[in-house]
Phi, psi and omega in degrees: 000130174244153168239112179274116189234141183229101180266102193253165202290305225248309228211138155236138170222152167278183184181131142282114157269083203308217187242323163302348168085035188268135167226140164237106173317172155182149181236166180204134186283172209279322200277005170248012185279131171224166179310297187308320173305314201275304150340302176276354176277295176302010200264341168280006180248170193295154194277122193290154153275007173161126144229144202278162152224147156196140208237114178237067163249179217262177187313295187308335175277330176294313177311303177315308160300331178278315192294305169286000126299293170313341163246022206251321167223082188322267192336320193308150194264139189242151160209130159260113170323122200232177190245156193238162162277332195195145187189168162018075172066334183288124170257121150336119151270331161300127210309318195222089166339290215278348182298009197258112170311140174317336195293312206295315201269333172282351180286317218249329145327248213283037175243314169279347167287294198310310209210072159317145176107209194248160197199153157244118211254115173247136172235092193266078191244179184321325196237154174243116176231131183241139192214122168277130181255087159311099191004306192276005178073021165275112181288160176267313186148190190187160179258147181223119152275175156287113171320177198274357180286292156007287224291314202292286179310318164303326181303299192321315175291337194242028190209175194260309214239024104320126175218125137337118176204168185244000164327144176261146178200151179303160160276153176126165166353134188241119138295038152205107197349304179327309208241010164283325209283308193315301145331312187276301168308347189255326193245359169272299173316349166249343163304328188299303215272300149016285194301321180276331155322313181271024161272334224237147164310140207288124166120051149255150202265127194253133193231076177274130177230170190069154191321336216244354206298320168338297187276349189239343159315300178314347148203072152286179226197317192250143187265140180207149173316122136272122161213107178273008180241026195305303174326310188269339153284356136346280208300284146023290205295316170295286174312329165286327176266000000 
């Protein structure tokens, strides 16, 4: 038994990977975690014979994690996932290999075992991070926006007469501030991932992953791929090797 942890900027979710490669998830949001919580949820689980971790959360949350593994399982073999210049087929486009969140290089790792050929991989997440994947696994390189809460909130932070909320509203043009910002954050992000697809060569594969992948497939223009577990298959791909 392995434990797979993808500790994300909004979230740690988790993973058992059994001897069949079956995973079964489970989350906890990050800014509500505490050493007891996170204690007693693992404390239900079969005890791992290793566990990966990757993590682009903050130093205290990595700490929190180590620490209630080393005391829940002394013994346990532990390794944390660093981003690579090069691995499982994938080449780093960045000049400084480990500066590529890890989450982005486990992505881009199980986007080419998983969906062969050249692919554009989104992670519509606390951050909207976009990454082009060449047929031959060479990343091209990639972009990071704010995501639509992000986005949502700064408005709210940075202006007098905005507020934040997570209400849903149709789409198009808005008569109410509320449902402009929902709509304007929603269609910058998709004006983004829209423009870079249609820079990519014909047949590259739109892979949408993250909390958010739901809401903004639906007005895309371009067909594109959910796989809300991209990451943690990435970790899969590592752990198995």
């Amino acid at each position: 038994m392995k434990l797979l942890i993808d500790s994300g900027n909004s979230r740690l979710k988790w993973a058992l990977l059994d001897k069949q490669n079956t995973l079964n998830t489970a989350s906890i949001a990050n800014r509500d975690v505490t050493h007891a919580q996170l204690s007693e949820a693992w404390s239900m689980l079969n005890p791992p014979e290793q566990v990966f971790i990757a993590s682009v959360s903050t130093h205290a949350s990595e700490v929190l994690v180590t620490e209630v593994i080393n005391e829940l399982w002394p013994n346990v073999q532990m390794a944390v996932v660093k981003s690579q210049v090069q691995a499982y087929g994938v080449t780093n486009a960045y000049e400084q290999a480990d500066k590529l969140g890890v989450d982005r290089w486990l992505a881009l790792i199980a986007a080419h075992h998983y969906y062969p050929g050249a692919s554009c991989i989104v992670d519509c997440g606390t951050a909207i991070t976009v990454d082009v994947l060449a047929a031959d696994g060479t990343h091209q390189g990639g972009l990071i926006t704010p995501g639509l809460a992000m986005m949502k909130k700064s408005l709210a932070r940075e202006t007098a007469n905005l507020s934040y909320e997570q209400s849903a509203y149709p789409e198009g043009l808005a008569n109410a501030t509320e449902a402009g910002i929902y709509n304007g954050t929603l269609y910058a992000a998709v004006g983004l991932i829209e423009r870079v697809i249609k820079q990519q060569v014909i047949g590259t594969q739109l892979i949408l992953t993250g909390g958010d992948a739901e809401t903004i497939v639906v007005y895309l223009k371009s067909p594109a791929i959910i796989d809300p577990d991209l990451v943690f298959k990435g970790l899969v791909i590592m752990a198995e090797r």
